[in-house]
N, C-alpha and C positions, 0 to 999 in steps of 0.2 A: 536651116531649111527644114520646114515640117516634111513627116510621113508621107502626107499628102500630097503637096507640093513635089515631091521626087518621083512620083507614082503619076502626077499627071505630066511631068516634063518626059518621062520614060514611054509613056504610051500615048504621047501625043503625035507620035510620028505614023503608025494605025492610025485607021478611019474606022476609030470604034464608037457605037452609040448606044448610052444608059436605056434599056427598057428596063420598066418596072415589070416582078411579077404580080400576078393574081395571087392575096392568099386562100392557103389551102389550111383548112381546119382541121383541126389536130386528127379527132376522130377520121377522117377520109384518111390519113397518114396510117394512121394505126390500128385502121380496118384491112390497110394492104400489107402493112407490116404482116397484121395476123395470118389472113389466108395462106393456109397451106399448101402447099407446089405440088401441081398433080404431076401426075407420071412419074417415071424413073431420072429423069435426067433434071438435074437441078439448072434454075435459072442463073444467066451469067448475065451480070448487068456490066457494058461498056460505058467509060467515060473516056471518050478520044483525048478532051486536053486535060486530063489528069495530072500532066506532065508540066503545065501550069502553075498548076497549084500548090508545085510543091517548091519548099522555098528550102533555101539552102544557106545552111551553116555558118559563115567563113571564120575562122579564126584570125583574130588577135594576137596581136605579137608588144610585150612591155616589157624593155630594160629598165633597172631601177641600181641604184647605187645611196649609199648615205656617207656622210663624209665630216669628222669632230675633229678640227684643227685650231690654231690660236688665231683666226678670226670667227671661228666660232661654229656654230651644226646647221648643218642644212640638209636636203635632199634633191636629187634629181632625179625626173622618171625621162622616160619617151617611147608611149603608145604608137601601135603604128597598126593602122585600119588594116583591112583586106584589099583595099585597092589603092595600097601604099603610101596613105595620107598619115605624115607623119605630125605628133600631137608632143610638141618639150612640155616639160612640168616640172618648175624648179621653187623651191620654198628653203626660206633660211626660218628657224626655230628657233623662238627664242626664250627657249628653255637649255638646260644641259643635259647633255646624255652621255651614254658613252658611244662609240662607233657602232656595236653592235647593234644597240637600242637606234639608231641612224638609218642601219640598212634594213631593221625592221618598221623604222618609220616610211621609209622610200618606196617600200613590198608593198604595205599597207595602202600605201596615196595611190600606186600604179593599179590596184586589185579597185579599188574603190573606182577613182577613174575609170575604169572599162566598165566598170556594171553604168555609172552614169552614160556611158557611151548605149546602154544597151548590150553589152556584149556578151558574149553565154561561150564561148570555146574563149582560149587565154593561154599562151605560152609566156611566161614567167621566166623571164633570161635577168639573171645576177651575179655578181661576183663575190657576195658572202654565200662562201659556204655551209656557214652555219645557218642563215637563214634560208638558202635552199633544203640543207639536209635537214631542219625542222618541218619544214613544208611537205616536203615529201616523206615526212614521217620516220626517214632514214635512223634520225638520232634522238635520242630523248634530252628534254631542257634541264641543264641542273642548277641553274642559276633561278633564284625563287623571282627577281627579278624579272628575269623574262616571260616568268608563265602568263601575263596578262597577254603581252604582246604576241604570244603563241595561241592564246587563245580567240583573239581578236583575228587574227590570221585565217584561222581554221574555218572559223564562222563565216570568213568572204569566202573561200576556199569556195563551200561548202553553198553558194550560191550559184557558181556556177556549173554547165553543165558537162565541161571537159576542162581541164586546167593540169599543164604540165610545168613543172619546174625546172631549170636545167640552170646549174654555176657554168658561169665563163670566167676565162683569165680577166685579171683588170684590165689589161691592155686592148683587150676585145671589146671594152662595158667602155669606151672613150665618151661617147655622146652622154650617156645618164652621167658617168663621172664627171666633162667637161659643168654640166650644168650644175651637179652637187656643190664642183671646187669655186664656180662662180656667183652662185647666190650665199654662199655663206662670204666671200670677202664684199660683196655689193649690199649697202644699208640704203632699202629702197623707205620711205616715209609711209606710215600705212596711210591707206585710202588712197594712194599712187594707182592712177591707171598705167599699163604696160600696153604696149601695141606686139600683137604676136609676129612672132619669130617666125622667117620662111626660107625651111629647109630644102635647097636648091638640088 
């Protein structure tokens, strides 16, 4: 559903109607800009619905988990909107990695995910601690391997405009874990369409 489309089902219940303004040339703007404010007391310009216009935040919430067993590497995320719309995202890779390299792939899919979502605030819930404590800059990478995957990281990071990190026990991370441990034993044929999953 477009931008738009949500904006006219939201305000379609007001009895509001489009006028156009008259424009106003630049110079008439910036001849009032100029003038100087007589007297002592400065001009207080009111905008009653200012209160309108200001649009609010909400954070994002993504568990992510990665998972290298002998049916093979996969990844599960699960985004969850602001108004609790929940988003599975599960991928079997079929490449080899190690586990780590996994729950850095699963970080990476859940980060990307939310920016396609549009999302700008992002709490980041995992159960590798190593990929949180790299995120949060806690610990330094020693493995020359991971520096891409660290680097890659940083740079989503670094897109948006609040993003916190926080490790959970595995037993906490069940839903990304559920999805990691089931797209790596399910070989779906590529160009498979899947019909979405509806978390009740």
């Amino acid at each position: 559903m477009s931008k738009l489309v949500r904006w006219l089902l939201l305000l379609s219940e007001f009895d509001l109607k489009y006028v156009t303004h008259k424009s106003v040339k630049g110079r008439t703007v910036a001849e009032f800009l100029a003038d100087p404010v007589e007297g002592d007391e400065a001009v207080e310009y009111l905008f009653p619905n200012e209160d309108i216009l200001r649009i609010e935040e909400k954070t994002w919430t993504t568990y992510f988990d990665g998972t290298s067993n002998q049916y093979g590497y996969a990844i599960g995320v699960l985004l969850i909107a602001p108004d609790d719309f929940y988003i599975p995202l599960a991928f079997k890779l079929l490449f080899k990695l190690s586990n780590n390299e996994t729950e850095y792939e699963a970080c990476i899919v859940g980060l990307e995910a939310a920016l396609e979502l549009r999302a700008i605030r992002l709490n980041v819930i995992g159960d590798s601690n190593l990929v949180v404590s790299h995120a949060n800059r806690d610990w330094k990478f020693k493995e020359e391997n991971m520096k891409a995957y660290h680097q890659a990281l940083y740079i989503l990071i670094l897109r948006f405009k609040k993003l916190t990190c926080t490790h959970l026990l595995r037993e906490n991370n069940r839903f990304a874990d559920a999805f990691a441990a089931l797209s790596s034993m399910v070989n779906i044929p590529l160009g498979a369409k899947m019909r979405p999953i509806i978390i009740k």
